[in-house]
C-alpha positions in Angstrom: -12.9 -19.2 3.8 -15.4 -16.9 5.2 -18.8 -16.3 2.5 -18.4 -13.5 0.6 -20.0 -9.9 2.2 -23.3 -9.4 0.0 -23.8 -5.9 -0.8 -27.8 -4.8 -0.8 -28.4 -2.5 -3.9 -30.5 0.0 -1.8 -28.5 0.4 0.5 -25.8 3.4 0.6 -22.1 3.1 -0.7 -20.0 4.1 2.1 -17.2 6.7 0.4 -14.3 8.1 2.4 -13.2 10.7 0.8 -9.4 12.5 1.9 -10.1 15.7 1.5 -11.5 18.8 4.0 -15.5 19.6 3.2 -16.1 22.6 1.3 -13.1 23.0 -0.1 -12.6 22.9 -4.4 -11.1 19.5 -4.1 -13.8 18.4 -2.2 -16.4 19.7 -4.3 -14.9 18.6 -7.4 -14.5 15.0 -6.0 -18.2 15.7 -4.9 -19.3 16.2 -8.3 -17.8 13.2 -10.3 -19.1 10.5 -7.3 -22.8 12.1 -7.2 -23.3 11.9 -11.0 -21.8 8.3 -11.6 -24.2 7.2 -8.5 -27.2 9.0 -10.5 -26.2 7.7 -13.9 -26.0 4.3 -12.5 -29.3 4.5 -9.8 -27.4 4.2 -6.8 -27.2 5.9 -3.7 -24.0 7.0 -1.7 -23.0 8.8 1.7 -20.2 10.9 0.8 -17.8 11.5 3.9 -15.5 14.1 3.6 -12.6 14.3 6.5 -9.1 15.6 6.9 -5.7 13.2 6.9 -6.1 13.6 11.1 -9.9 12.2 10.9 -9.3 9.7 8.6 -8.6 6.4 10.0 -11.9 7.3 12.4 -14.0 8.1 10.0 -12.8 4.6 8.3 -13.6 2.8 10.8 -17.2 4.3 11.5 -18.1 3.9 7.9 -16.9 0.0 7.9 -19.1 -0.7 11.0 -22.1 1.4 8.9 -21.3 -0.5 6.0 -21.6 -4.1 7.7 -25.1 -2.9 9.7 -25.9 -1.9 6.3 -25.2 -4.7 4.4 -23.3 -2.4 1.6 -19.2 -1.5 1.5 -17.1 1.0 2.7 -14.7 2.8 -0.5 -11.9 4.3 -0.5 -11.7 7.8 -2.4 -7.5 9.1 -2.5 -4.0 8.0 -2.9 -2.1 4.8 -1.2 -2.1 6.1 2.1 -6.0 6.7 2.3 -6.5 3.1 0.9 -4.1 1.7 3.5 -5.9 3.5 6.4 -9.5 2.6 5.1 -8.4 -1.4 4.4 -7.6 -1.2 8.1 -11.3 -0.7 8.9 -12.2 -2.6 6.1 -10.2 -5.9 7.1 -10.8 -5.8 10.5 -15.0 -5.6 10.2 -15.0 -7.8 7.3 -17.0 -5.4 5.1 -16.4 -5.2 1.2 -14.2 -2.5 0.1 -14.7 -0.5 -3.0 -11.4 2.2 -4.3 -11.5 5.3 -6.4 -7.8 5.7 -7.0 -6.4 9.5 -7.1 -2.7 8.7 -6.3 0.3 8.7 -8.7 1.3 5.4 -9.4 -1.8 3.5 -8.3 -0.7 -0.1 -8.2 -3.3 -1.4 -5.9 -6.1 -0.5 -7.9 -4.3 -1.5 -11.5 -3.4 -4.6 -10.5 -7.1 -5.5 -9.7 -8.9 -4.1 -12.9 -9.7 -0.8 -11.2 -9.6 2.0 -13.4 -7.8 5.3 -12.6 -9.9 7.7 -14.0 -12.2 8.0 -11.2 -16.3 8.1 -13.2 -15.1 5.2 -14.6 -13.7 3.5 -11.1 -17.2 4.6 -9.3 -19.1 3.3 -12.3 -17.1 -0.4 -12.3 -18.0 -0.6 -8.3 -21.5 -0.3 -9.1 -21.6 -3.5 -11.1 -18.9 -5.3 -9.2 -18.9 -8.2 -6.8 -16.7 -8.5 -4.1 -13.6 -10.4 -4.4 -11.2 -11.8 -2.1 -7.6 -10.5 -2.8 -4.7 -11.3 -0.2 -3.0 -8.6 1.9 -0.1 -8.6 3.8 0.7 -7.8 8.0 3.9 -6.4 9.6 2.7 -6.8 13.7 -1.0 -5.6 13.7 -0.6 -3.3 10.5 -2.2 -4.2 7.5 -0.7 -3.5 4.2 -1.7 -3.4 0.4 1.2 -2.5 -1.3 4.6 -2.6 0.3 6.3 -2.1 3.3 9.6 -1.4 4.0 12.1 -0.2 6.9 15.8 1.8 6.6 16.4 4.2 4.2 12.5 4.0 1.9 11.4 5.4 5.1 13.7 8.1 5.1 13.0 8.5 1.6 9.6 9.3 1.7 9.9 11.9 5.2 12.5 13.4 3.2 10.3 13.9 -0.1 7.2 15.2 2.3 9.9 17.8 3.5 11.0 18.5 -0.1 6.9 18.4 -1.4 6.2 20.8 1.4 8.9 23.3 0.6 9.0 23.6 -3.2 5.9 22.2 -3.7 4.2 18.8 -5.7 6.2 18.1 -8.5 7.5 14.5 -10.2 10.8 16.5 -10.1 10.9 17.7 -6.6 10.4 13.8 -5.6 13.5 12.7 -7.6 15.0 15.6 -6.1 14.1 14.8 -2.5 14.9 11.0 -3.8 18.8 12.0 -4.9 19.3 13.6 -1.8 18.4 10.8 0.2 20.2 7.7 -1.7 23.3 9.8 -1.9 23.9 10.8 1.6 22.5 7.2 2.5 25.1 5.7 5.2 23.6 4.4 8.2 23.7 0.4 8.2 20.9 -1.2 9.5 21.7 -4.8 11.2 18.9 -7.0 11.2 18.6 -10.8 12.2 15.9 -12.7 10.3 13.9 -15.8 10.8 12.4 -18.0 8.1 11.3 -21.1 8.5 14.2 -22.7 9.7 16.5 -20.3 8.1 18.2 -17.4 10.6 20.4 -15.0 8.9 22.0 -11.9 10.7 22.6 -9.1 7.6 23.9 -5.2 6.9 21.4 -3.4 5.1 20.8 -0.1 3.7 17.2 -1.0 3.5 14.3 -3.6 3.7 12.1 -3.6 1.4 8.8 -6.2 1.4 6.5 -6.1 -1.4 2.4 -7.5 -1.8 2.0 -6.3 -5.3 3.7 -7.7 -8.3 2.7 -4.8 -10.7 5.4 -3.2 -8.9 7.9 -5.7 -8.6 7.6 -6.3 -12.1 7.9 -2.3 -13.2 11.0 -2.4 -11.4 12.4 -5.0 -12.6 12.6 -6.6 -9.2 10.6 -9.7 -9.3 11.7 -12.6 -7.7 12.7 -15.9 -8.3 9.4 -18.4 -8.5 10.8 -20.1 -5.0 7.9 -20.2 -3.4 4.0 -20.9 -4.7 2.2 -18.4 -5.5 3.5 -14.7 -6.8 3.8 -11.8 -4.6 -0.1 -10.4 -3.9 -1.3 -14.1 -4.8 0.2 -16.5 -2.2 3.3 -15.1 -1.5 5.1 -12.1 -0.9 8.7 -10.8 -2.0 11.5 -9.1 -0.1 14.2 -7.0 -1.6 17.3 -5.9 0.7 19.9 -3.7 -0.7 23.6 -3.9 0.5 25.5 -0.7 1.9 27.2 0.2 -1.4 28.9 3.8 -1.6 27.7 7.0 -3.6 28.6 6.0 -7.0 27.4 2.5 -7.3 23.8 4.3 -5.8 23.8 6.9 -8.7 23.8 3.3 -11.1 21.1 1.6 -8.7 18.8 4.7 -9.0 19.5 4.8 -13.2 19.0 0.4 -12.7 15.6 1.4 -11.2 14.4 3.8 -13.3 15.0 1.6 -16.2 12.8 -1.0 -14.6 16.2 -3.2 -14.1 16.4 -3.1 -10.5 16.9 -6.8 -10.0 20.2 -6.6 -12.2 22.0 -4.0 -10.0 24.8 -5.1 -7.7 23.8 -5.3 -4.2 20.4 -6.0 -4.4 19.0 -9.6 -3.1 15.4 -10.9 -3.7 13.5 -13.3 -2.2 10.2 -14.7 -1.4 8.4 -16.0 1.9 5.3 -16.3 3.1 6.2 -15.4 6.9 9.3 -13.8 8.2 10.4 -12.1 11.3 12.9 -9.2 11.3 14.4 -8.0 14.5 16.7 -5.0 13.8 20.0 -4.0 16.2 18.3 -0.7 17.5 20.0 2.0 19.8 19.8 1.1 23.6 17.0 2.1 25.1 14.8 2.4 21.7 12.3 -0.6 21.0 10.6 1.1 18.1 11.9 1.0 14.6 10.3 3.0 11.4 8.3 1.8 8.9 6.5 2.4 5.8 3.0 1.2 4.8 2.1 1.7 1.5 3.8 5.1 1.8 3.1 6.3 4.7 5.4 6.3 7.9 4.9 4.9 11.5 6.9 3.8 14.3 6.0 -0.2 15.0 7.3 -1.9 18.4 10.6 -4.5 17.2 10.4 -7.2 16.1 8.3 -7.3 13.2 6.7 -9.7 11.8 5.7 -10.1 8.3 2.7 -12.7 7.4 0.3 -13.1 4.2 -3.1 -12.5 6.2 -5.3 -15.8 6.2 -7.8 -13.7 6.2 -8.4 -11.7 2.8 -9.7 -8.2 1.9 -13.1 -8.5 -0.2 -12.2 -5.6 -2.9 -15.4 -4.8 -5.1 -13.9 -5.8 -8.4 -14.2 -7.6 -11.9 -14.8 -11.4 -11.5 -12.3 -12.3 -14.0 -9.7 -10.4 -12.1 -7.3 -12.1 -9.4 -4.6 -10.7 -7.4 -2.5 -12.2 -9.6 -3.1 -10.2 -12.5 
C-alpha cells in the first residue's frame, strides 16, 4: 500500500461545500466552518458551488489539495461525498467529511460526528486513514449501489420531494408508491468466481457499509473474509413478489428485519459482474451511487478498490467499526 498523504498544518483545508454562495445556507454553513478553523488555528478555503459545479469544483480542489500538501473535505449529504471521493480517490489526496445528510452512514461508521463544529473540529486533529471503497465500471462508491427498482425509488421520491416538499413522510410516501406498483422484472446473469447464475429480480442491491446492512437487518452470512466496507462487500436481491407480500417487506425493513422477509437473498463477494437483459438497442442500464442516479454502459462490474480512500479520521477507528 501506497504511504499515507501527509497533511502540512499551514497549509489550507480544501472544503467543498453543496450549496449556491450567498445564499442563508451558505452563509450559515460559512459560519460554523470559519469559527471551528479559528478556535482550532487553522486555515481553510471555503468553496461554495451548485449540484451542476460540483463534481468540477471536486476535482480542482483535490489537485489543489495534493500541490498543497493538505485534503480536500467534503461539506453535504451522500451524494456530495460520493462526487467529491471521486476526485479524492483518483488524485490520491486525504479526504476530510462534514456530514449534513439524513442518515449519514459513511461518516458514523468512521467515528465522524454529525453535528458538523464537532465534525470540522475532529478533522483538525485527525490523521488520514485508509478505509476501502467500492467500484461498479469506473464509478466509485461509499455506501451502496444498486440497480432496478432503488433507482426508481429514489427518482420517484426527488419527484415527490419536489412537489410536496422535504419531509421524512413525503419519502415514505414517494417510497409506498414505488414498491407497490413495482412489476417490471429485471433479468440479470451474474459471474463470480466460477459461479454463473442467470436470475429474476425486482432489484439489486450492493452494499460497502455494514452500519447499514446491520440497521436493516440485512447483513450477510460471514462467507467471505472480511465484512462489508472491510474486505468485502454484500449483495442483496429481492425476488418479484406481488403487492401484499411488499407491504410485509417494507414493515420487515423498517423493523430492521429485512434479512428475515421472504424473497430476499444475501450474499457476499469481493468481485462480481452483472450483465442485465436490456431492451434492444439500449446498452445503458440505471444505477444508484450512494443515492444518486446515473446511466452506466452494461455490464457492470462490481470490485472492492485495491486502492483505498485516505478519510481524515480517528486512529482507533477502522472500516470495520
Amino acid at each position: 500500500m501506497a504511504a499515507l498523504p501527509e497533511i502540512d498544518s499551514a497549509s489550507a483545508l480544501q472544503f467543498v461545500v453543496n450549496a449556491a454562495a450567498g445564499s442563508s445556507e451558505a452563509e450559515a454553513k460559512r459560519e460554523v466552518i470559519e469559527a471551528a478553523l479559528r478556535a482550532g488555528g487553522r486555515r481553510g478555503d471555503l468553496l461554495f458551488c451548485s449540484p451542476a459545479e460540483l463534481s468540477f469544483v471536486s476535482h480542482q480542489a483535490a489537485a489543489r489539495a495534493i500541490a498543497t500538501r493538505t485534503a480536500v473535505v467534503a461539506v453535504g449529504g451522500d451524494g456530495t461525498l460520493n462526487t467529491v471521493a471521486q476526485a479524492a480517490h483518483a488524485t490520491g489526496c486525504a479526504m476530510g467529511v462534514v456530514p449534513q445528510g439524513t442518515f449519514n452512514y459513511f461518516a458514523r461508521t468512521h467515528g465522524i460526528p454529525v453535528d458538523p463544529t464537532e465534525a470540522v473540529r475532529l478533522l483538525l486533529r485527525s490523521a488520514s486513514v485508509p478505509v476501502q471503497v467500492a467500484g461498479v465500471n469506473d464509478r466509485v462508491f461509499l455506501v451502496n449501489a444498486s440497480l432496478g427498482l432503488y433507482p426508481e425509488l429514489l427518482e420517484d421520491r426527488e419527484a415527490y420531494k419536489a412537489r410536496f416538499g422535504r419531509s421524512r413522510w413525503v419519502a415514505f410516501v414517494a417510497a409506498c408508491a414505488t414498491l407497490l406498483r413495482a412489476q417490471r422484472k429485471l433479468r440479470v446473469h451474474i459471474e463470480m468466481g466460477g459461479t454463473v447464475r442467470d436470475v429474476q429480480t425486482l432489484t439489486l442491491f450492493v452494499g460497502n457499509n455494514w452500519l447499514q446492512l446491520q440497521q436493516l437487518g440485512a447483513e450477510p452470512e460471514d462467507t467471505v473474509a472480511g465484512t462489508p466496507g472491510d474486505g468485502s462487500m454484500a449483495a442483496l436481491m429481492l425476488r418479484p413478489i406481488g403487492a401484499l407480500p411488499m407491504i410485509g417487506l417494507m414493515l420487515h425493513g423498517a423493523m430492521g428485519r429485512l434479512g428475515e422477509a421472504a424473497g430476499v437473498e444475501r450474499f457476499e463477494f469481493q468481485h462480481m459482474v452483472v450483465n442485465p437483459t436490456l431492451p434492444q438497442g439500449r446498452r445503458g442500464v440505471k444505477v444508484a451511487f450512494d443515492g444518486e442516479v446515473t446511466t452506466l454502459r452494461a455490464p457492470l462490474d462490481f470490485r472492492v478498490l485495491a486502492r483505498p480512500l485516505y478519510l481524515l479520521a480517528p486512529r482507533r477507528v477502522e472500516a470495520s467499526g
